[in-house]
N, C-alpha and C positions, 0 to 999 in steps of 0.2 A: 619690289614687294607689292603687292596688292593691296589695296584698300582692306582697311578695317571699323566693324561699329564696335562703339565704346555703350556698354550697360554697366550703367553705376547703380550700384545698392548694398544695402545694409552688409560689407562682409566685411571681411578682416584682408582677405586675400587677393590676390590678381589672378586671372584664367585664363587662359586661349581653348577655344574653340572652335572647329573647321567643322559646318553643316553637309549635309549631305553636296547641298549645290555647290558648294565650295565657297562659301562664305565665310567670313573670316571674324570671331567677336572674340572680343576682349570682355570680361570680367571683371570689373576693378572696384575698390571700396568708395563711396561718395565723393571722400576729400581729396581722391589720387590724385595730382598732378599728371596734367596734359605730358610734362616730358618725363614723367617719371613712368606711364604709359608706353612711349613712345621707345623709351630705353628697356622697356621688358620686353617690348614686340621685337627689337631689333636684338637682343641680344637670345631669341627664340626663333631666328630665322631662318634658321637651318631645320629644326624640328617643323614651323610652319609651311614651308615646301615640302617635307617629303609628306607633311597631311594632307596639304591640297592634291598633294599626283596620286597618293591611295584614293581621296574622294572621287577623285577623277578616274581614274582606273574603274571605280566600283562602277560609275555611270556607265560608263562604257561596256563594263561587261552585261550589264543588267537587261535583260531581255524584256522586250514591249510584248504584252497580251491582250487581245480584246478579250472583252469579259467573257465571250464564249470560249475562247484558248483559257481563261481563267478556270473557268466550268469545268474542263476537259481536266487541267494538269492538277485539281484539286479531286478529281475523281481518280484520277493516277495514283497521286499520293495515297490516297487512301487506300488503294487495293495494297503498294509494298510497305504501308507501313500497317495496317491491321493485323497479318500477321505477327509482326515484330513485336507488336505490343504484348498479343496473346502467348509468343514465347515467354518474352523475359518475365513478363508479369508474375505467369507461373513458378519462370527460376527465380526471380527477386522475393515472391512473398506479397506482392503492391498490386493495387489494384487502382486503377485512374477511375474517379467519377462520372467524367467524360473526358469524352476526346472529340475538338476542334480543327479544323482547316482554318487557317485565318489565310489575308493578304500582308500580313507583316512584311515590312523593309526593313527593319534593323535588328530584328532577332530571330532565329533559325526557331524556335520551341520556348515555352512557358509554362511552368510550373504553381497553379495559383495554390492560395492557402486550404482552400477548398478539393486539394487534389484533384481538380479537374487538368487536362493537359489539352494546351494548343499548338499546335504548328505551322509553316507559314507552308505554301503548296510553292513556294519558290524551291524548298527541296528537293523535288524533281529535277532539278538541273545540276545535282548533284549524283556523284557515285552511291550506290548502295553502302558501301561501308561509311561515308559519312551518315547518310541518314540512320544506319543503324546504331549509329553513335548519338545521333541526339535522341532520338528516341529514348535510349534505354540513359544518358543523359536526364531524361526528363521525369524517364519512374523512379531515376535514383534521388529526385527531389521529392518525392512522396514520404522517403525514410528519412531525409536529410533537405531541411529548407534552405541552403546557404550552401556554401562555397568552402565550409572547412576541410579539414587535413582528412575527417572521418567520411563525408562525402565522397573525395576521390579515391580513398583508399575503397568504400563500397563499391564505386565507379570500376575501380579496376577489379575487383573480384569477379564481373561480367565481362569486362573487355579489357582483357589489358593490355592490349596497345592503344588504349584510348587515344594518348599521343599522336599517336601518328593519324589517327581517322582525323583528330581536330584540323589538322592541317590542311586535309581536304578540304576544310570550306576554307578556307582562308583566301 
């Protein structure tokens, strides 16, 4: 099992945590005991391995850009996703305040309070139908800020194999 840091603070609870690099923290309340640590890592070790080979997998597949390959695949994104926006928009009702390109690594689109919407231009290394999915994902958080049962039910009223498109980025 690999090394792990220990961060103690004010909780109640224990965590494990595997970083993008494949780093390994532990979570624990101030007064945890060193072996009472030691016996949640180990009795988490099976869940801890298959984190680290996702994290590791992700690295692997993750493609390097110089910042003018950046330029490029953010100018990409933008031409298949502006239309998309201009559809659903019209079929959803929603209208984004703006819309962002970002360089995000851990999330595909963002939905602020402000109805502005961002996305990462790593989408382009995706199929079309995932992207169409976070997209219209992203105006469906304009009617619905959260993740409840009435969200996805809106979600699917546009796509309803949503399901299966999420898979695509997986």
């Amino acid at each position: 099992m690999k090394e792990y840091e220990i961060i103690r603070s004010k909780r109640k609870t224990v965590a494990l945590e595997v970083d993008r690099d494949g780093t390994v923290k532990v979570r624990s309340p101030l007064k945890m005991k060193e072996t009472e640590i030691e016996q949640f890592v180990s009795s988490h070790k099976k869940w801890l391995e298959n984190a680290v080979a996702r994290q590791q997998q992700r690295r692997e597949k993750e493609v390097e850009r110089t910042p003018a390959q950046i330029k490029e695949a953010k100018e990409e994104l933008r031409k298949i996703i502006t239309p998309l926006i201009e559809k659903y928009s019209a079929l959803m009702g929603v209208k984004p305040e703006a819309v962002t390109i970002t360089s995000a690594k851990t999330r595909f689109g963002s939905c602020s309070g402000k109805n502005r919407i961002s996305f990462t231009y790593r989408l382009v290394d995706f199929p079309p139908e995932a992207v169409e999915y976070v997209v219209v994902h992203e105006l469906a958080h304009i009617k619905h800020k959260n993740h409840s049962k009435n969200f996805y039910a809106y979600l699917e009223k546009y796509l309803p194999d949503y399901k299966e498109r999420v898979k695509l980025l997986k």
